[in-house]
N, CA, C and O atoms as a DFTB+ gen file, in Angstrom:
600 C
 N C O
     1  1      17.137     214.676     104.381
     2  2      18.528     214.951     104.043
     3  2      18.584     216.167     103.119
     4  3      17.622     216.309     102.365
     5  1      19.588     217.080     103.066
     6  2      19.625     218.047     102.513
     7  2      21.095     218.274     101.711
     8  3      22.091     218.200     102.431
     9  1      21.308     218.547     100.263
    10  2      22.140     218.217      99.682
    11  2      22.699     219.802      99.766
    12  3      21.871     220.700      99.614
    13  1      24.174     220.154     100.021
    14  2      24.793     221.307     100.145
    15  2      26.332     221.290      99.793
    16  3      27.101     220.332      99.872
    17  1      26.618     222.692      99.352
    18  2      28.100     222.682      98.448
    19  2      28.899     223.266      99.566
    20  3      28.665     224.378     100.040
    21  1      29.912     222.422      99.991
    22  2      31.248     222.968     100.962
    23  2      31.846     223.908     101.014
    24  3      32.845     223.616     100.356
    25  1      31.993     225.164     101.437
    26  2      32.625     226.200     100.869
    27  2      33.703     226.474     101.437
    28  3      34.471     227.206     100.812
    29  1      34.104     225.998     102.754
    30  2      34.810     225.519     103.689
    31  2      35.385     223.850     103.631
    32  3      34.817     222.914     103.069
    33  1      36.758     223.810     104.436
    34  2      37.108     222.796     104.326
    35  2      36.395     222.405     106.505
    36  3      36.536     223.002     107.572
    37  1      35.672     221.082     106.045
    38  2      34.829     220.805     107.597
    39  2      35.504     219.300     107.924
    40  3      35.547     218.614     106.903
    41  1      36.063     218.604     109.172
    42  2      36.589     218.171     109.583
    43  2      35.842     217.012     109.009
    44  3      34.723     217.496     108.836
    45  1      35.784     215.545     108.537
    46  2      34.671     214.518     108.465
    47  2      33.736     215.026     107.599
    48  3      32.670     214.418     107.697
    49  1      33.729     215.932     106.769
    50  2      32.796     215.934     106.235
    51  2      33.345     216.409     104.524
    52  3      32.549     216.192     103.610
    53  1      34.761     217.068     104.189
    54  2      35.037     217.116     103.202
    55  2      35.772     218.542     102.401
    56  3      36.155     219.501     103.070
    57  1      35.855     218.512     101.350
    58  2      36.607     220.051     101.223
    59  2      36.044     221.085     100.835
    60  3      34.846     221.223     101.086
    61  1      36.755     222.087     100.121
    62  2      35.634     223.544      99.618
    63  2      34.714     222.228      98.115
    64  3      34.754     221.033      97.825
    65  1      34.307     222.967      97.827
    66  2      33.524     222.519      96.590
    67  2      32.665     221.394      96.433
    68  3      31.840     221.218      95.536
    69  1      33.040     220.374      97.748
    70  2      32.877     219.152      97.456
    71  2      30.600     219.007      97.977
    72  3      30.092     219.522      98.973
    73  1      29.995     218.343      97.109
    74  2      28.263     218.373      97.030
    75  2      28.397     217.043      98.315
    76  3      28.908     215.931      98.188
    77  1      27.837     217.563      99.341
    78  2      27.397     216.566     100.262
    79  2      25.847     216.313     100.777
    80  3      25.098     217.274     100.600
    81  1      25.297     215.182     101.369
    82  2      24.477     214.927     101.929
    83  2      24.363     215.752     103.571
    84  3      25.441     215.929     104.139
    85  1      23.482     216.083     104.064
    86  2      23.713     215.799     105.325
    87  2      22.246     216.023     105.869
    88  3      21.254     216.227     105.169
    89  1      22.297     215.941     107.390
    90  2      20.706     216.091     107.933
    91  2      20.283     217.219     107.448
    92  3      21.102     217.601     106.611
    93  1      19.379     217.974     107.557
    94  2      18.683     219.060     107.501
    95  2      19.099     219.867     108.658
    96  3      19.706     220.937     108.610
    97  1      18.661     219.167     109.811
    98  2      18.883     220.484     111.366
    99  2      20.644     220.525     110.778
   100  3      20.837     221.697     110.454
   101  1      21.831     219.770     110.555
   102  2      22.752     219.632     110.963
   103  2      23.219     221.124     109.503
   104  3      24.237     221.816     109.519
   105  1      22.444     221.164     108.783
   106  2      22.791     221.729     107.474
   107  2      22.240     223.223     107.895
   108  3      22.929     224.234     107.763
   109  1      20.887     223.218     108.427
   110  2      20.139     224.766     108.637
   111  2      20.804     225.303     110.247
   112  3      20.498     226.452     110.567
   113  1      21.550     224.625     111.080
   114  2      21.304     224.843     112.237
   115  2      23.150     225.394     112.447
   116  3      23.571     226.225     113.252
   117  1      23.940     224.599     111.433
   118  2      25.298     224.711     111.910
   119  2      26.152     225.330     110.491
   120  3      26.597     226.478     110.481
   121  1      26.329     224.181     109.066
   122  2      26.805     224.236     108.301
   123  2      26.536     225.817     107.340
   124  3      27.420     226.131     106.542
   125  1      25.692     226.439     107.440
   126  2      24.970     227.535     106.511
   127  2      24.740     229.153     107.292
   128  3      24.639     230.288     106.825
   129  1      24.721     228.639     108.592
   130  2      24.889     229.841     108.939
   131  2      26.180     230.303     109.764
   132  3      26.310     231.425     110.255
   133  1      26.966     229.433     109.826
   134  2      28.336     229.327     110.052
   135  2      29.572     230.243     108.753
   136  3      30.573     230.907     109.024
   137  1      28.979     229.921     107.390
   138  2      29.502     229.921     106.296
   139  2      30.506     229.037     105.755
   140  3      31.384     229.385     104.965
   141  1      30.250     227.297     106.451
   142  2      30.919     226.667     105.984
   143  2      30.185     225.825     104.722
   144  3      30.649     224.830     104.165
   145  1      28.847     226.532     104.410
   146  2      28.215     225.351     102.814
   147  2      27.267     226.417     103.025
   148  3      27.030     226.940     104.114
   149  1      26.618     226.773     101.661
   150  2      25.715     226.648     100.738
   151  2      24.594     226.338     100.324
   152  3      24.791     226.272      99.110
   153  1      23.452     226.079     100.507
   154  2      22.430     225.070     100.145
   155  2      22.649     224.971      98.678
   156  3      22.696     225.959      97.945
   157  1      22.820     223.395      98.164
   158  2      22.460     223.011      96.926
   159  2      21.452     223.215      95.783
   160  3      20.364     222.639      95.752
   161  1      21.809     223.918      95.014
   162  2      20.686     224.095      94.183
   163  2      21.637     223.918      92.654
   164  3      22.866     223.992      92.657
   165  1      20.612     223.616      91.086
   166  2      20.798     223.563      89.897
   167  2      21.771     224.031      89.626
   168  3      22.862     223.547      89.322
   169  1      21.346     225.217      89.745
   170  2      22.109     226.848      89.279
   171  2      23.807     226.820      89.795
   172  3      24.742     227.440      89.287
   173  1      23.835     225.728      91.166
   174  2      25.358     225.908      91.932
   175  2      26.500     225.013      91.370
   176  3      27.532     224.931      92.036
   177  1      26.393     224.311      90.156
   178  2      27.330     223.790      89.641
   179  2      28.017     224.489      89.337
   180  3      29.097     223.899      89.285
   181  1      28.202     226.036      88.910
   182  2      29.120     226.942      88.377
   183  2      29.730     227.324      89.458
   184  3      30.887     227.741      89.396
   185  1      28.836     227.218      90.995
   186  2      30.002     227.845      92.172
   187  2      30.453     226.736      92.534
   188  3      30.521     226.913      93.750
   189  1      30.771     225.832      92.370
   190  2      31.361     224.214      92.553
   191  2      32.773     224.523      91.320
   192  3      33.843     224.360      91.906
   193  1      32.840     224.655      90.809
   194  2      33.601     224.856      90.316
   195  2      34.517     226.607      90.069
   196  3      35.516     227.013      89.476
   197  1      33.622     227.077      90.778
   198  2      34.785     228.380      91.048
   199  2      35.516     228.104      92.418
   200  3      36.711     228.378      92.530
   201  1      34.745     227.523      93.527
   202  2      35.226     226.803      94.094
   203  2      36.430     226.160      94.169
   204  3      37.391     226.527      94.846
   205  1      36.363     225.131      93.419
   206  2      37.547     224.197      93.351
   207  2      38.580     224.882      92.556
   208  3      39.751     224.589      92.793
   209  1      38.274     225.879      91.513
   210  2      39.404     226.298      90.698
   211  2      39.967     227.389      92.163
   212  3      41.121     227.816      92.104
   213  1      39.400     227.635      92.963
   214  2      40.058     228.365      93.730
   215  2      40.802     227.729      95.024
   216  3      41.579     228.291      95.796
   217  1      40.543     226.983      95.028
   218  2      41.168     225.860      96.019
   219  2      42.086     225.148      95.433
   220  3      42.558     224.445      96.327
   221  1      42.723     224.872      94.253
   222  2      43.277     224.025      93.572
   223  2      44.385     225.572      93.325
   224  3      45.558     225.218      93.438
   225  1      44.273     226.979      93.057
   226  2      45.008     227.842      93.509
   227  2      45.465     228.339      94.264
   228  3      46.253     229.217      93.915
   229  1      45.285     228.118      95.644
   230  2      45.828     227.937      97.047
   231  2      46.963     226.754      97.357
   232  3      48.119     226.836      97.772
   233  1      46.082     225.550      96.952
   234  2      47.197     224.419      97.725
   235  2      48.255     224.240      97.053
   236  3      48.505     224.423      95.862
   237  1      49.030     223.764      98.147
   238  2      50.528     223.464      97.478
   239  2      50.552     222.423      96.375
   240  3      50.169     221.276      96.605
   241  1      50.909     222.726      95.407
   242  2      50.897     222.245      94.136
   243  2      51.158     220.283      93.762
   244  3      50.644     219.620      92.862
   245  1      52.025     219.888      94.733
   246  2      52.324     218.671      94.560
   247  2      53.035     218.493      96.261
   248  3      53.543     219.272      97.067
   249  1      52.723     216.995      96.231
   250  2      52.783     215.919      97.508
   251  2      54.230     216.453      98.123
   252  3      54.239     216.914      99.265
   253  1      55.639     216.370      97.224
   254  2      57.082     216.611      98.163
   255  2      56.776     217.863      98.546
   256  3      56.877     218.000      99.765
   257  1      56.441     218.830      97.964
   258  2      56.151     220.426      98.814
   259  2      55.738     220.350      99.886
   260  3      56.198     221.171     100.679
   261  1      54.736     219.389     100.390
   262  2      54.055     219.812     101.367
   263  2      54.730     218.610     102.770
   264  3      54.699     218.696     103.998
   265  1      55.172     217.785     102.020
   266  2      56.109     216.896     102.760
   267  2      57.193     217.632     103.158
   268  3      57.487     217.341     104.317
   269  1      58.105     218.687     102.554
   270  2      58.854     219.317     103.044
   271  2      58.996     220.619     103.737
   272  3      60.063     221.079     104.143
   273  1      57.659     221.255     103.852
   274  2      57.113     221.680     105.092
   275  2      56.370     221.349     105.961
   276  3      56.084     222.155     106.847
   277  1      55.816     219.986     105.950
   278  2      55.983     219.421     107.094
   279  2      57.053     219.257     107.927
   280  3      56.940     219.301     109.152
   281  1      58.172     219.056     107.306
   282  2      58.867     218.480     108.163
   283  2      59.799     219.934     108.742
   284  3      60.373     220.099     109.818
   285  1      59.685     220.742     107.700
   286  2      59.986     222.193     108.770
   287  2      59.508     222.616     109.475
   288  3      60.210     223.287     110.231
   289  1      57.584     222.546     109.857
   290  2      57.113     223.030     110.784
   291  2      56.947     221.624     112.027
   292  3      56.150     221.841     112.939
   293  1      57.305     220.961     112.028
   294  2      57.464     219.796     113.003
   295  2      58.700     219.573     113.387
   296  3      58.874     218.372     113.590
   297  1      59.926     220.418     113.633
   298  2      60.873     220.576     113.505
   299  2      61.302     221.137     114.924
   300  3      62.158     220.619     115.643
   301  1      60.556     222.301     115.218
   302  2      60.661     223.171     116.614
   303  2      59.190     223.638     116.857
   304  3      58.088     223.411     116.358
   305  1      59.779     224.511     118.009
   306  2      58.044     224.965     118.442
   307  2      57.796     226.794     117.836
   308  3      58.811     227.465     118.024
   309  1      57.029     227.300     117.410
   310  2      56.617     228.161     116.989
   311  2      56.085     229.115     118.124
   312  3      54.990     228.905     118.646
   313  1      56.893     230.174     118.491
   314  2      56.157     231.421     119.381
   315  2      55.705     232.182     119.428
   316  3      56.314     233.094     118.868
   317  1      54.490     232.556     119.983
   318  2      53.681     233.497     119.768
   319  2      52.916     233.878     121.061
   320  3      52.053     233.311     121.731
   321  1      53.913     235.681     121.195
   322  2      53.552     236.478     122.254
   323  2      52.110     237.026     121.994
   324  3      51.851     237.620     120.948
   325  1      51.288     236.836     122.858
   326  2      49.600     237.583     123.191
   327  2      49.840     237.776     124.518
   328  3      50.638     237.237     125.284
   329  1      48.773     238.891     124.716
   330  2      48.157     239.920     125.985
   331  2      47.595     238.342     127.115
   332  3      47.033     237.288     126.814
   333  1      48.064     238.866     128.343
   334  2      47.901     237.498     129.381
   335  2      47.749     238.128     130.718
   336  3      48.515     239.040     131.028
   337  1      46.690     237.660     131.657
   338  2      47.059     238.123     132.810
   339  2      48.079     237.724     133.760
   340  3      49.228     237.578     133.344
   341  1      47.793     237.518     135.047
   342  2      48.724     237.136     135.671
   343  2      49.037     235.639     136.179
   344  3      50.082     235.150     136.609
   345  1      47.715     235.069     135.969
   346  2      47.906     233.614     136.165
   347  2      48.061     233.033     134.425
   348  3      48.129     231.906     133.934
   349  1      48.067     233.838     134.089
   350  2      48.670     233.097     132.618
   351  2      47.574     232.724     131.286
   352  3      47.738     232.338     130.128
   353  1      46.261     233.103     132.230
   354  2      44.657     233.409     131.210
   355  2      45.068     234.590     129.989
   356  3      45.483     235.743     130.101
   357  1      44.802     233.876     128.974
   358  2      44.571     235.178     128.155
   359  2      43.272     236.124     127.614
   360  3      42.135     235.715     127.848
   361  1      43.484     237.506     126.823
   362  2      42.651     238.248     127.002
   363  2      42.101     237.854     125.945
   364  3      42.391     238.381     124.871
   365  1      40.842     236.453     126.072
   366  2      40.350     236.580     124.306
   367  2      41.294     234.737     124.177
   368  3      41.999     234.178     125.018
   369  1      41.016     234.432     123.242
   370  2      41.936     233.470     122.871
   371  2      42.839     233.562     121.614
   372  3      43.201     234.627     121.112
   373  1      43.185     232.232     121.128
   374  2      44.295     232.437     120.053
   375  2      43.654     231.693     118.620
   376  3      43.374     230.535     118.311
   377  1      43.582     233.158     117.868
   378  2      42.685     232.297     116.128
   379  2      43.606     231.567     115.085
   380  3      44.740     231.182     115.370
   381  1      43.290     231.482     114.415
   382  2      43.861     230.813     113.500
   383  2      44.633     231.754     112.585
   384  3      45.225     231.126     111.707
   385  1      44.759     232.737     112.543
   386  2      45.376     233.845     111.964
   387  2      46.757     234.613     112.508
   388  3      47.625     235.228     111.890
   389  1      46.545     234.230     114.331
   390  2      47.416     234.818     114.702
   391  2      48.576     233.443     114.806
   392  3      49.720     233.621     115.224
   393  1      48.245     232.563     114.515
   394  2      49.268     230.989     114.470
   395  2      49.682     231.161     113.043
   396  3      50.875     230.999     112.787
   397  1      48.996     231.415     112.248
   398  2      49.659     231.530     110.589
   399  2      50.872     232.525     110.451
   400  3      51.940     232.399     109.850
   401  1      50.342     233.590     111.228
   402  2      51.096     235.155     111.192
   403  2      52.762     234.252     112.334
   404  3      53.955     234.263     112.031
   405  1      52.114     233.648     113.517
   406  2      53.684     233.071     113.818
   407  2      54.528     232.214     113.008
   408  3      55.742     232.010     113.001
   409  1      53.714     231.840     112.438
   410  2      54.577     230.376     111.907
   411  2      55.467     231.052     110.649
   412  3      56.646     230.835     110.368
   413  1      54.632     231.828     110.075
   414  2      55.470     232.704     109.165
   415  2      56.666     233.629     109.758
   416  3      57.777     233.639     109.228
   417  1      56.349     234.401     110.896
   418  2      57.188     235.466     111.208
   419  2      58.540     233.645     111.909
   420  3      59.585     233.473     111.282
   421  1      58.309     232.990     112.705
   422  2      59.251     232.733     112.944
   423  2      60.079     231.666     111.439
   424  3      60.826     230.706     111.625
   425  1      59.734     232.107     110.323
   426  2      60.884     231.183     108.950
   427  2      60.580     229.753     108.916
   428  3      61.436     228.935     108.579
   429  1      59.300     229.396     109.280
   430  2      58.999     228.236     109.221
   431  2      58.399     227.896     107.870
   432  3      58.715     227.010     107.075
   433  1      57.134     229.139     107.791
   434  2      56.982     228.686     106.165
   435  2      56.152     229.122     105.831
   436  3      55.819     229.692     106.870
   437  1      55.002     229.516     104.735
   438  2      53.777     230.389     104.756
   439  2      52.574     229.160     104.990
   440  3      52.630     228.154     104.282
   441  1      51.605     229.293     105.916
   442  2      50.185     228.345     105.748
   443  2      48.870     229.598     105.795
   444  3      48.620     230.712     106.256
   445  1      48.357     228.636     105.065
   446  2      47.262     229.449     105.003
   447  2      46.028     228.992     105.823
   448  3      45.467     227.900     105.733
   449  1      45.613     230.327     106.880
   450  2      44.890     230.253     108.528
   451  2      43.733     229.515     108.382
   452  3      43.073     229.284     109.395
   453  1      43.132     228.844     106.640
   454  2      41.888     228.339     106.655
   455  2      42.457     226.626     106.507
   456  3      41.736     225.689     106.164
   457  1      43.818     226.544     106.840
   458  2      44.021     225.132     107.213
   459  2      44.677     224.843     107.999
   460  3      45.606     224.038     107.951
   461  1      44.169     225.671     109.165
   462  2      44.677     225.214     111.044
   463  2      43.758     224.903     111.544
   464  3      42.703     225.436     111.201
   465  1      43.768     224.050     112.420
   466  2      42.960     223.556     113.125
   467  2      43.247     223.273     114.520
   468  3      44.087     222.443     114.868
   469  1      42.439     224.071     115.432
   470  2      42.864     224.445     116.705
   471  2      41.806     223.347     117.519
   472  3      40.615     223.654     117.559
   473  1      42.288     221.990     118.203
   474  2      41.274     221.411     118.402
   475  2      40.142     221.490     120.314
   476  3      38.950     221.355     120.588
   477  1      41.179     221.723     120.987
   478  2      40.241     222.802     122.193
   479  2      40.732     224.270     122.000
   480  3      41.531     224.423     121.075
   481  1      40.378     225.403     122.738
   482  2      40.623     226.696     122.272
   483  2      41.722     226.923     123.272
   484  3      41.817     226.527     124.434
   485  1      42.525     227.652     122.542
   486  2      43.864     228.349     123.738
   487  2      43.581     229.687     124.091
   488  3      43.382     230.793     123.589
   489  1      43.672     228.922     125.502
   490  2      43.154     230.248     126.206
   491  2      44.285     230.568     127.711
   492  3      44.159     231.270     128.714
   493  1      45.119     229.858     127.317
   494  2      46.012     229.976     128.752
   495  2      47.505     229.688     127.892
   496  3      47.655     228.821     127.031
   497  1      48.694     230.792     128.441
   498  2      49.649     230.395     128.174
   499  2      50.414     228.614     127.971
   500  3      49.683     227.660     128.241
   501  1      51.628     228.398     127.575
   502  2      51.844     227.132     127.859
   503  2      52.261     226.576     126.382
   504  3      52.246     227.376     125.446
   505  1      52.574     225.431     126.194
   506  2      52.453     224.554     124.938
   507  2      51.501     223.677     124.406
   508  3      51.172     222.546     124.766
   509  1      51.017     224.566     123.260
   510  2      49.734     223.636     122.620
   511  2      49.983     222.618     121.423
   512  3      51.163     222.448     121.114
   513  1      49.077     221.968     120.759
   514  2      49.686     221.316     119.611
   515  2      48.048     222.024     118.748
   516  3      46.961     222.337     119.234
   517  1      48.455     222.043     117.641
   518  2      48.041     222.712     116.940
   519  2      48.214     221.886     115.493
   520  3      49.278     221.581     114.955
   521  1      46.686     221.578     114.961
   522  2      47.248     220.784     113.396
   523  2      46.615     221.713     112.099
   524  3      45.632     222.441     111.956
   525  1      47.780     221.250     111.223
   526  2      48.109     222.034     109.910
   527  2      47.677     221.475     108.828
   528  3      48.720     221.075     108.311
   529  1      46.784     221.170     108.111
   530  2      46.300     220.307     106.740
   531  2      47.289     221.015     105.329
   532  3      46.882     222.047     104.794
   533  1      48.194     220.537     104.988
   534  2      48.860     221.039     104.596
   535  2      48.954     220.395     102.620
   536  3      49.702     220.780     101.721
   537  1      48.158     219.626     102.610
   538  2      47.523     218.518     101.252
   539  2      46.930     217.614     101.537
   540  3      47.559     217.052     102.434
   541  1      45.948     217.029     101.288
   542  2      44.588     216.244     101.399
   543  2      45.429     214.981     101.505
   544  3      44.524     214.153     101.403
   545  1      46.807     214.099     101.673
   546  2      47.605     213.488     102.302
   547  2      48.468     213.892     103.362
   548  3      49.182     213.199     104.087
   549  1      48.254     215.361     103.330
   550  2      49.846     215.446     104.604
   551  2      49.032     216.340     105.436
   552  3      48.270     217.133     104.884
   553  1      49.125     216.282     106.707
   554  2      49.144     216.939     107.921
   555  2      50.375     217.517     108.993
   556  3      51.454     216.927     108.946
   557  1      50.245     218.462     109.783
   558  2      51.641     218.284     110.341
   559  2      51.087     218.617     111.545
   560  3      49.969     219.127     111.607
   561  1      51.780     218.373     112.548
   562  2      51.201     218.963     114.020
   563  2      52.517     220.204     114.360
   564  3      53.719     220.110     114.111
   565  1      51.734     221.376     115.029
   566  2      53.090     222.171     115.546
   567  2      52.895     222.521     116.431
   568  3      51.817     223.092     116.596
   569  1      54.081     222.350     117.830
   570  2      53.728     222.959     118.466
   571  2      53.780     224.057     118.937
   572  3      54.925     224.501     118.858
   573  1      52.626     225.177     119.706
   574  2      52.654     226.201     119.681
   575  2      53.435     226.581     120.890
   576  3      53.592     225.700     121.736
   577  1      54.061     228.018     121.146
   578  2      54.541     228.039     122.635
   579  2      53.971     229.395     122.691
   580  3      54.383     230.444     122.198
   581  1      52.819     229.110     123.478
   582  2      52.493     230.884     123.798
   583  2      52.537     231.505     125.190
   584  3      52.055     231.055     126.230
   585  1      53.146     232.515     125.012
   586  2      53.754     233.195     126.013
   587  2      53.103     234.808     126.457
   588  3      52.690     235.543     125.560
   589  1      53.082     235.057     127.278
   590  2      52.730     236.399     127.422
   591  2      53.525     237.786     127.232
   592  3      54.753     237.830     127.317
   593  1      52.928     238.630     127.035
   594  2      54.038     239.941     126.233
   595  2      53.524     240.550     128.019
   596  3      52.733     240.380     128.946
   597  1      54.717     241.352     127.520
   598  2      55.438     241.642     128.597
   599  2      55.590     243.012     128.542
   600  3      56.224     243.598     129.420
């Protein structure tokens, strides 16, 4: 087992800062060279806590905030024109940056792209659902409507 600091928020496994266990292959093979952790060492209690002071400056400050954009971005569907061929494949797929950049441009609300979570990849026009970690109690699902530019 190999003990490593989160630097990333990882689905089942926990948030930025947080000191976890995990296998070794699962830590050298996925978590570290990904840039979602760290290997644990003495010395990393000080980035454990720049960490969290920096994550604790991101999230929305308290529980009704984030309850009340939930319920704005679960409200309607969010659109977002990308490059498409003709059966409706797109060129490349859709990141997590270009769903933040919609959700904002259409007055829904600001999120920040390191708490979307795209769970198969969109790669074809259509309506996706798309989830939002929006406080370590609230989630929201939105759905996406992506369309091709024209």
């Amino acid at each position: 087992m190999s003990k490593v600091i989160l630097t990333h928020e990882v689905t089942g496994l926990g948030a930025p800062g947080d000191v976890i266990e995990v296998k070794n292959g699962f830590a050298r093979n996925y978590l570290v060279p990904k840039g979602f952790a760290v290997v644990w060492t003495r010395g990393g209690e000080k980035q454990v806590e720049q960490i969290k002071a920096a994550r604790a400056a991101r999230a929305l400050h308290n529980l009704e905030d984030a309850q009340a954009l939930k319920a704005n971005l679960e409200q309607g569907k969010v659109k977002l024109t990308v490059k498409a061929g003709r059966e409706g494949r797109l060129f490349g797929s859709v990141k997590t940056a270009d769903i933040a950049a919609a959700v904002s441009a259409a007055g829904a609300g600001e999120i920040d792209k390191r708490k979307v979570e795209i769970p198969n990849a969109i790669k074809a026009t259509g309506d996706h659902k798309v989830l939002v970690r929006l406080h370590d109690e609230v989630s929201a699902t939105i759905t996406l409507q992506v369309v091709a530019a024209k």
